[in-house]
MARGU-911960 format. One record per residue (C-alpha): residue in one letter; x, y, z. Coordinates in steps of 0.1 Angstrom, whole numbers, plus 5000, padded with zeros to 4 digits. Last residue first. Example, Ala and Ser with C-alpha at 12.3 -4.5 7.8 and 13.67 -1.06 7.14 Angstrom:
2
s513749895071/a512349555078/
***
This chain:
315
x863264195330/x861863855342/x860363655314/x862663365312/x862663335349/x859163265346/x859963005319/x862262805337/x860262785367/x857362655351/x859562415337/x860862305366/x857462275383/x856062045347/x858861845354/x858061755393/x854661705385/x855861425356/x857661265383/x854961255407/x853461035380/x850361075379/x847361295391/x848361565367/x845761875364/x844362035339/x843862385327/x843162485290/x845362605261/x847662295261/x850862355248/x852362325286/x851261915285/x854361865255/x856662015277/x855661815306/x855961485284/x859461585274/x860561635309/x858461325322/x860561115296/x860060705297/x856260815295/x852960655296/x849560725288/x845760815301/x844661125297/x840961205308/x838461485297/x836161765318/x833861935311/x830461705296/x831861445320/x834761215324/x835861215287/x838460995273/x842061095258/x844360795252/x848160855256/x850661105242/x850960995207/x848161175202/x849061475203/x846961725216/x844261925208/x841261945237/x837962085223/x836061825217/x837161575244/x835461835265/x837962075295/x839162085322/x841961835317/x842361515341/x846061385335/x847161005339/x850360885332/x852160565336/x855660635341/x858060345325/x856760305288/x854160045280/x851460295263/x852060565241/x853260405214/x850660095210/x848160355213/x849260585182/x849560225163/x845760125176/x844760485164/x845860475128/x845260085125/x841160185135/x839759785139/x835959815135/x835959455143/x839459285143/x841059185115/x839758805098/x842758545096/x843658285067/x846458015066/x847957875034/x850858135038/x852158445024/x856058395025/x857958785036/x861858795041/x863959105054/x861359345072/x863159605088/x862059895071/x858459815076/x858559875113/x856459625134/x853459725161/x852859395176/x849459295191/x850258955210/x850658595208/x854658615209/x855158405178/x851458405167/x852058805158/x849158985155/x849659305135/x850059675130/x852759655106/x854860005107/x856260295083/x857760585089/x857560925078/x856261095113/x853660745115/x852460545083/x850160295078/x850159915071/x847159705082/x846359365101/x849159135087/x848258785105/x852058745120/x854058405121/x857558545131/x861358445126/x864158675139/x866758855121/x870058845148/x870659155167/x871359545158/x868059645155/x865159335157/x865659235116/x862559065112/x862158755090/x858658685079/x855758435079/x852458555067/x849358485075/x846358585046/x844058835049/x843758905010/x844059265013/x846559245046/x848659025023/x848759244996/x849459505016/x852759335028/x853759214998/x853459554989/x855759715017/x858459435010/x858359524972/x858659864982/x861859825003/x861060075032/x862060395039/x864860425065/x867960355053/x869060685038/x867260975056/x870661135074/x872261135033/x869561395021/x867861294987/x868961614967/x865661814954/x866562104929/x866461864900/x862661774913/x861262114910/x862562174876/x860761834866/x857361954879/x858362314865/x858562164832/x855661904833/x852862174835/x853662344810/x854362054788/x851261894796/x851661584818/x852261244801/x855761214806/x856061404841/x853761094856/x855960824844/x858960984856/x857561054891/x856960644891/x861060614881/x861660824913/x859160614934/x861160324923/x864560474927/x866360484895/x865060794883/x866861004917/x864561224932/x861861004945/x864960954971/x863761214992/x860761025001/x858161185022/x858961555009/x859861434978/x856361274973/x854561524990/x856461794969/x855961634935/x852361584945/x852061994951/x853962044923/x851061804899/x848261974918/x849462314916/x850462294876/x846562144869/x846661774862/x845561574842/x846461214857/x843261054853/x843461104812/x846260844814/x847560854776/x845861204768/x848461444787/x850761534756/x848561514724/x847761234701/x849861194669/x849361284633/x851361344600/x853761524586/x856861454566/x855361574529/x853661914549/x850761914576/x852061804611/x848361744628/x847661704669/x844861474679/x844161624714/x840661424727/x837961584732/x835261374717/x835061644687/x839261574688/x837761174681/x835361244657/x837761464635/x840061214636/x837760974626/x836561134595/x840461204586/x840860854576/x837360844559/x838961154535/x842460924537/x840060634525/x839060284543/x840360034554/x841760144590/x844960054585/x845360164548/x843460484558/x846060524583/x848860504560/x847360754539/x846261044565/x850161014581/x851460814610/x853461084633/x853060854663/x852360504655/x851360314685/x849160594698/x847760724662/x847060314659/x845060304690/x843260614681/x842360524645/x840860184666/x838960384688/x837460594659/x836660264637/x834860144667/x832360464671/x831960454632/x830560034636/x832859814621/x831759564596/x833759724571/x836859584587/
***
């Protein structure tokens, strides 16, 4: 092992330090091939290098590397690390429970965080309790990988879809992209079956197969937008609102149809609606005036509102 340069001796002292925590000065000398005084040599390079090489002196002591070194990406400050714990409890209340996948991922992390910082991230997730309403709906995370995999390599895949209540069906679908809407998932994909865009909730894939045949996404495709579109459009009211105002300054959710500018003032909204009551009260949050062309429906809701609310605010 003489051969060795210093730099490599180091590395190895930390491998061994990793794999055998509490080894002592002697025994790593004998590993390394080289004196207890060499021994301590490379510990000294490697704390010099940052790295926390804690030291039990005494007959039973010896060394071992510091919480928080193993994966050196994940050192986090106590905000970062409670703030992930919340985002990933808040999106998946079953990260609580060790067993669940994300839950046995959280483990992982805590492990190799600083003990200050690990204890409140651990408090934080004993007070979480997965809520019964959200069981069901997050998807199998084997399924949800298979599926990204499969957008990655943009390969076809053939899967069995579980359409509500009825029968699983079979589909051929080139897997565009997976992304996430209000806490769900969804496939934005082609599906040979029907030969159309189809906007597929993750949760109710049974069955993926990857197969031989290859596709290429659309140009430029935006998954986050073509999903918000596939929702807004298709319902029974087609909707179109002109607002008086640029596309700049105009926030509104997207879900509610397509926003396109007429002219430097004033914007378009094209959608659709099975709901012209909730579509009206989702309009009256806009801060600027606009006017609905269609459906006479939609007019009629946004009057009995109006109503509503002035006789809200009579003395």
């Amino acid at each position: 092992m003489d051969e060795l340069s210093p730099t490599a001796k180091a590395l190895l002292a930390l491998e061994l330090i990793q794999d055998n925590p509490g080894i002592t000065g002697d025994r790593l000398g004998v590993r390394l091939g080289v004196t207890d005084r060499a021994a301590r040599r490379y510990v000294g390079i490697l704390r010099e290098a940052g790295i926390p090489i804690e030291s039990t002196p005494g007959r039973y002591g010896g060394y071992r590397v510091g919480r928080g070194f193993r994966l050196p990406p994940l050192m986090f400050s106590t905000a970062e690390a409670l703030g992930l714990m919340m985002a990933a409890l808040e999106g998946h209340h079953q990260a609580s429970d060790p067993e669940d996948p994300a839950g046995s991922a959280l483990n992982k992390i805590i492990r190799v965080l600083p003990k200050p910082v690990a204890e409140p991230a651990e408090s934080l997730r004993r007070l979480i309790t997965p809520p019964q309403a959200a069981n069901g709906t997050y998807p199998d995370p084997e399924t949800t990988a298979a599926l990204v995999r499969a957008c990655t390599a943009g390969r076809r895949l053939r899967i069995g879809y579980r359409r509500g209540d009825r029968d699983t069906a079979t589909m051929e679908v080139d897997p565009w992209a997976v992304s996430v809407r209000h806490g769900l998932w969804y496939l934005l994909c082609w599906s040979h079956t029907k030969d159309a865009q189809r906007v597929l909730r993750v949760d109710r894939v049974a069955t993926t197969e990857m197969l031989a045949d290859t596709f290429v996404p659309p140009e430029n495709l935006d998954p986050v937008t073509a999903i918000q579109d596939h929702f807004a459009q298709g319902w029974r009211y087609a909707v179109e609102v002109v607002i008086d105002a640029p596309l700049a300054d105009i926030a509104l959710a997207r879900n509610l149809g397509r926003l396109e500018p007429i002219d430097e003032t004033h914007t378009r909204l094209t959608g659709s609606t099975d709901d012209p009551d909730w579509y009206a009260y989702r309009l009256a949050s806009l801060e600027v005036p606009f006017a609905v062309l269609n459906p006479p429906e939609l007019r009629e809701a946004l009057r009995t509102l109006a109503n509503r609310l002035i006789k809200a605010a009579v003395d």
